[in-house]
N, C-alpha and C positions, 0 to 999 in steps of 0.2 A: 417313517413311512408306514401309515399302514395299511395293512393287505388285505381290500376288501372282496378278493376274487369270489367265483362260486356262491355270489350271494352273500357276502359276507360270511361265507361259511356256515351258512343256510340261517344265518339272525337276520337278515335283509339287508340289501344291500343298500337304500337311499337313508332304512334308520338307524343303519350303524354311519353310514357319512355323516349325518345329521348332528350324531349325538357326539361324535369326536373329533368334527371339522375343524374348531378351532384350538382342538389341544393335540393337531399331527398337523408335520408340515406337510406331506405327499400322500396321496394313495396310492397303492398298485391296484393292478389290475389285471385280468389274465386277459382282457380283449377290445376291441373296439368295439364291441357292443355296450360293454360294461363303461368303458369311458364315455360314451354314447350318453348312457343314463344316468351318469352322475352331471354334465356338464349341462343336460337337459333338464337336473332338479337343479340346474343355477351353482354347484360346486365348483367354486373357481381356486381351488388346491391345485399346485401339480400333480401331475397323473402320468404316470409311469407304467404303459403297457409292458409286464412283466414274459408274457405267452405269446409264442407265433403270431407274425402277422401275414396273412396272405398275400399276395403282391393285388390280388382283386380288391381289397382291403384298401389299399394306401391312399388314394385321395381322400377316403373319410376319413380313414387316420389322421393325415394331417390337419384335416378340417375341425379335428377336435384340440387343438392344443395339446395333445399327451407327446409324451416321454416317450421314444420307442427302444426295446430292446430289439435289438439284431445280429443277425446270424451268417444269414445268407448273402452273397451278392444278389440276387434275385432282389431281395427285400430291401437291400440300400437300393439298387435302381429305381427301383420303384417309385421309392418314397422322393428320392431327389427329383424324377419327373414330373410325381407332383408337385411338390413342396414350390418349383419351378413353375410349372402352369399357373398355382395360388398366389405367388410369389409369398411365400410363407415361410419362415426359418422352423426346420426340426430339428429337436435334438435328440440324439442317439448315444444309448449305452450297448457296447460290446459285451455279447455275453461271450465266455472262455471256457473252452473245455477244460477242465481239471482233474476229471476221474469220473463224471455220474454218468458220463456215453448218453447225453442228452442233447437237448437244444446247446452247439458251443461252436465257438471257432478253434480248429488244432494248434499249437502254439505254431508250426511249421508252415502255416497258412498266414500267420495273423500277420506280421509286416506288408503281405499284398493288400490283405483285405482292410488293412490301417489306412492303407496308402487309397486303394478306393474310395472309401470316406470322405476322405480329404478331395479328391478331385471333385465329387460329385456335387458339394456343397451343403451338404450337411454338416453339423453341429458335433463334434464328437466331445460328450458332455460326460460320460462314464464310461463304468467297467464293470462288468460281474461275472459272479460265478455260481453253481450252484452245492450247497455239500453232498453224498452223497451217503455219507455214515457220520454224523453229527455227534453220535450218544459214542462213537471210538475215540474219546477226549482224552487220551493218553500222548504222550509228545512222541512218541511212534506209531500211531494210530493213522487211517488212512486222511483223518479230515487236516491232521499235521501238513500233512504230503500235499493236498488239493491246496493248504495255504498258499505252502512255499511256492509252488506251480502259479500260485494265484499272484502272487508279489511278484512273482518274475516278469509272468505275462503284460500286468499291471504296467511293470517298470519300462515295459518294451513301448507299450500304449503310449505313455507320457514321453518318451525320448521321440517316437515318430508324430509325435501331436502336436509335441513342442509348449504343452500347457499340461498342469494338474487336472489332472481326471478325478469326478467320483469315484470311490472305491466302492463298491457293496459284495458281502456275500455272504448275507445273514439273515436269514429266517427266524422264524420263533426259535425254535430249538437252539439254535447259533446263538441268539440274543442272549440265549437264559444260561447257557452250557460252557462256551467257547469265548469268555470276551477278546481275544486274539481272531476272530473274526465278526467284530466290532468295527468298522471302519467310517465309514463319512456318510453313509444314509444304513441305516439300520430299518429293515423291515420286518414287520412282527404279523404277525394274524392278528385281529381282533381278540380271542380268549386274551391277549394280553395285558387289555384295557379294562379288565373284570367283567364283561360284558357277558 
């Protein structure tokens, strides 16, 4: 997957799709704007809204094909309402708190908010997390601890889903640093592609 948020991380964002569409299977993205403009230069990759989506947000969200990560019940409503009015299938990856006290679900939450999912009709198509100290690569280091947390979580996803989930929770630094957080979609930034 790669990450072409922020502009591709100010290389551009439609000529860095361009120039590595066909050697990536996914894009991220940090928003519906960005998927917006990739699916409007004709980019028919998966797309994987990586960043908040607003619940104001959700009917163009789903109007774009992407991937959504979520959080909130707010934001799975939503998007089921749409997804519902379009009659549109979305798929949805769980993002997990694991240690960064960012965008995540509590693990003490996650069985309700699993169980949400599921009634609404959405897609529950992944899992992730985010690291929060990637370069602490010691097997007592914190990003150890966010794994294990992350396998857990993960195992819990797949026992209430009752199917194999993507796993993700690797970023560039992950990808290069930690391959123990290597999992089933690997996403990189662009600098990774030599670009």
């Amino acid at each position: 997957c790669a990450v072409v948020k922020a502009n591709a991380y100010g290389h551009g964002l439609l000529e860095v799709a361009n120039a590595v569409r066909r050697t990536v299977d996914w894009f991220g993205v940090d928003s519906v704007g960005e998927a917006i403009a990739l699916r409007d230069a004709r980019v028919q990759n998966p797309l994987l809204i990586l960043g908040y989506v607003p619940v104001a947000d959700a009917r163009v969200t789903v109007r774009t094909g992407a991937r959504v990560t979520v959080a909130t019940p707010e934001t799975v409503r939503a998007l089921a309402t749409a997804a519902r009015s379009l009659r549109r299938t979305v798929h949805v990856h769980v993002k997990v708190e694991t240690g960064t006290q960012r965008q995540g679900v509590l693990p003490d939450v996650l069985p309700a908010f699993l169980r949400l999912i599921t009634r609404s009709g959405l897609t529950l198509e992944g899992v992730a997390t985010h690291l929060a100290d990637v370069e602490d690569t010691g097997p007592d280091g914190f990003a150890a601890v966010q794994l294990e947390r992350f396998g857990q979580m993960a195992d819990v996803a797949e026992r209430i889903s009752g199917h194999r989930l993507l796993r993700h929770a690797s970023a560039s630094a992950e990808a290069m640093l930690l391959p123990d957080a290597r999992f089933d979609l690997v996403s990189t930034g662009i600098a990774i592609y030599g670009l």
